[in-house]
N, C-alpha and C positions, 0 to 999 in steps of 0.2 A: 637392652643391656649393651648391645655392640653400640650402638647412637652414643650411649651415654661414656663409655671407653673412648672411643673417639672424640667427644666432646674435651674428656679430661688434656686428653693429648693434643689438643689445639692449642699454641701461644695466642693467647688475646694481647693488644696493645690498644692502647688510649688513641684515639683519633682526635687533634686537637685544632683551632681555629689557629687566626692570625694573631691572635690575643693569647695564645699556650693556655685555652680552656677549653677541656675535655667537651665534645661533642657526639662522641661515639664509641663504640668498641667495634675491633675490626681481628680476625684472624692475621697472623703474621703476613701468612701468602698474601690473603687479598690486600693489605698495606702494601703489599711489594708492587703485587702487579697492576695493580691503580694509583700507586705513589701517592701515598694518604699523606697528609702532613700527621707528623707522630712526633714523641720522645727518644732523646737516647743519649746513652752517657759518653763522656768523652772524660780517659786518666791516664793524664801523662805521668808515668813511670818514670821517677830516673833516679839516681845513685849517689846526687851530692855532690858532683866530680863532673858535672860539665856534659854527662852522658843521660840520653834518651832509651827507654827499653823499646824495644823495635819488634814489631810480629810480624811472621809471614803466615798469612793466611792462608787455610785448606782450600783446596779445589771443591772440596763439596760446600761453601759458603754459598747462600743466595743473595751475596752482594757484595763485587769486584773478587769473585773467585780467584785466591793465588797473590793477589796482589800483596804489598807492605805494607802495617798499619803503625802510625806515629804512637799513636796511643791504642788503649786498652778501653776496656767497655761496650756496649753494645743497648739493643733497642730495650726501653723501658717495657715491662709489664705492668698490664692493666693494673690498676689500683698503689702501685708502687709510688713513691716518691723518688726522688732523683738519691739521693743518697743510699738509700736501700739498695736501689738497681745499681746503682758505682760498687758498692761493698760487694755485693751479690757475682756482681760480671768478674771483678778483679781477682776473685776467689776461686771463680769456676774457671775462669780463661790459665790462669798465673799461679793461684794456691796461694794469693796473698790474704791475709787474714790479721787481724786485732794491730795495725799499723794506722797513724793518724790520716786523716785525708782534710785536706784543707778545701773548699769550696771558692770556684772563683766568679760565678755567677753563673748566668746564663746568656744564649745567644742561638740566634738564629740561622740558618744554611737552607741555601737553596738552588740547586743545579738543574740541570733539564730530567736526571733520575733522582733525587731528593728532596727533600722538603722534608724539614727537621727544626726541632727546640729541642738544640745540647744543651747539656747540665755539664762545665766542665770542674773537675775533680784534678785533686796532685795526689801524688806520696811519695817516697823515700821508699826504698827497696833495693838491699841486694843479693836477694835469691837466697837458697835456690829455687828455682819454678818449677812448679807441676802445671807443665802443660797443657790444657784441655784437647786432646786429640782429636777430635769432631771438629774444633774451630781454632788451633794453632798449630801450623808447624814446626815451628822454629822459632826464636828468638836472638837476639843478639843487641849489643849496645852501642849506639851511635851518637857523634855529635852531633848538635843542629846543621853545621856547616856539611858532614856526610851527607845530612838526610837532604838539605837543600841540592845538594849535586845529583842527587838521583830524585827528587819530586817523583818524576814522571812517574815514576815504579810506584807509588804512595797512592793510599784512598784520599783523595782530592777533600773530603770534610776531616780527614784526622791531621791534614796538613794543616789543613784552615785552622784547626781546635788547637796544634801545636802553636801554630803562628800568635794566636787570640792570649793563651798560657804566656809566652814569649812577651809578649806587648804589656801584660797587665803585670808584669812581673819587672818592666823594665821603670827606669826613671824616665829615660826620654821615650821615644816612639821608635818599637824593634821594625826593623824590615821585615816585610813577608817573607815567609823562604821559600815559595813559588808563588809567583804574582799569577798564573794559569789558576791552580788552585785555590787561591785564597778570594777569587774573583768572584760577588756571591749578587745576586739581583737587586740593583737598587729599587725596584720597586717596592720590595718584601718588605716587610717591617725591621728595623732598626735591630742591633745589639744592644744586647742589655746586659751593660757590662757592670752592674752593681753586685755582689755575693749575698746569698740569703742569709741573713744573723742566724735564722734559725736550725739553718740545717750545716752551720758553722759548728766545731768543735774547739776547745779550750787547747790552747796553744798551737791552733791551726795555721798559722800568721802566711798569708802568701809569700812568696820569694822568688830569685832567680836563681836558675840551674847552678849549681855550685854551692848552695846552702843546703845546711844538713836536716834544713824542716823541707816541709811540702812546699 
């Protein structure tokens, strides 16, 4: 009976190849502390007006404790799709709920502590937040140009995911806004920067920061 309570209370995540096909299931922990290639969602939050929703993350997170996050979202669960897990995380972190989310594909990150296939996600939103108190402290709204004068303070993949949002949203080619951050292993497999149709919703249209869609 205890085994099986315990069991419930394990987050499982998909362990996935170089190809984003599931190969395993792994507990949270041990994904962390063998740095499993996994899933996870990346939603830039902003307000239409040129502004980014900005988190500061709790000291009790197991990954970049404290630190700032560009975006919203977090590691997919077993069996989820990418969009589930963006509705699911943005609800539980934020209390955003029945708001459009536009899909801007998928991509790859890979640093000396991660190795990941984002799902990255938008929306429109402004407030108010219910904060998840486990996994946010704070929030506040920033420009790109803010968040690029403080990178340093930033999780190094939600700059990256900002940056990647930025670029697919621009006509010509956006600067990174930390070139430290945005720096991801050329060996690894490529971005894939196409949007899934399928997990696209009706009148999703991507954009840049300053339009009133996602």
């Amino acid at each position: 009976m205890v085994d099986q309570q315990v069991n419930r209370e394990i987050e499982w995540v998909d362990i996935v190849d170089e190809h984003n096909e599931v190969i395993a299931q792994a507990s949270r922990q041990q994904m962390r502390a063998q740095q499993l290639r996994h899933r996870a969602t990346y939603i830039v939050v902003h307000n239409g007006m040129g502004q980014i929703l900005v988190q500061k993350r709790t000291e009790s997170k197991d990954f970049y404790p404290g630190w700032m996050d560009a975006t919203a979202g977090g590691v997919v669960q077993s069996g989820e799709n990418m969009l589930e897990s963006a509705r699911r995380e943005a609800e539980e972190e934020l209390g955003i709920a029945g708001v459009p989310f536009a899909d801007h594909g998928l991509f790859y990150y890979q640093q000396a502590d991660c190795r990941v296939w984002g799902g990255l996600f938008s929306c429109v939103s402004h407030g108010p937040f219910a904060l998840q108190e486990e996994e946010v402290e704070s929030v506040c709204w920033m420009t790109p140009q803010e968040i690029a004068a403080q990178c340093d303070s930033f999780t190094p993949d939600s700059i990256h995911a900002l940056s990647l949002w930025m670029a697919r949203n621009s006509e010509g080619e956006a600067p990174a806004l930390c070139t430290r951050c945005s720096e991801v292993d050329a060996s690894q497999p490529p971005l894939v920067s196409t949007p899934r149709p399928a997990e696209r919703e009706a009148g999703d249209d991507a954009d840049p920061v300053g339009s009133e869609q996602a």
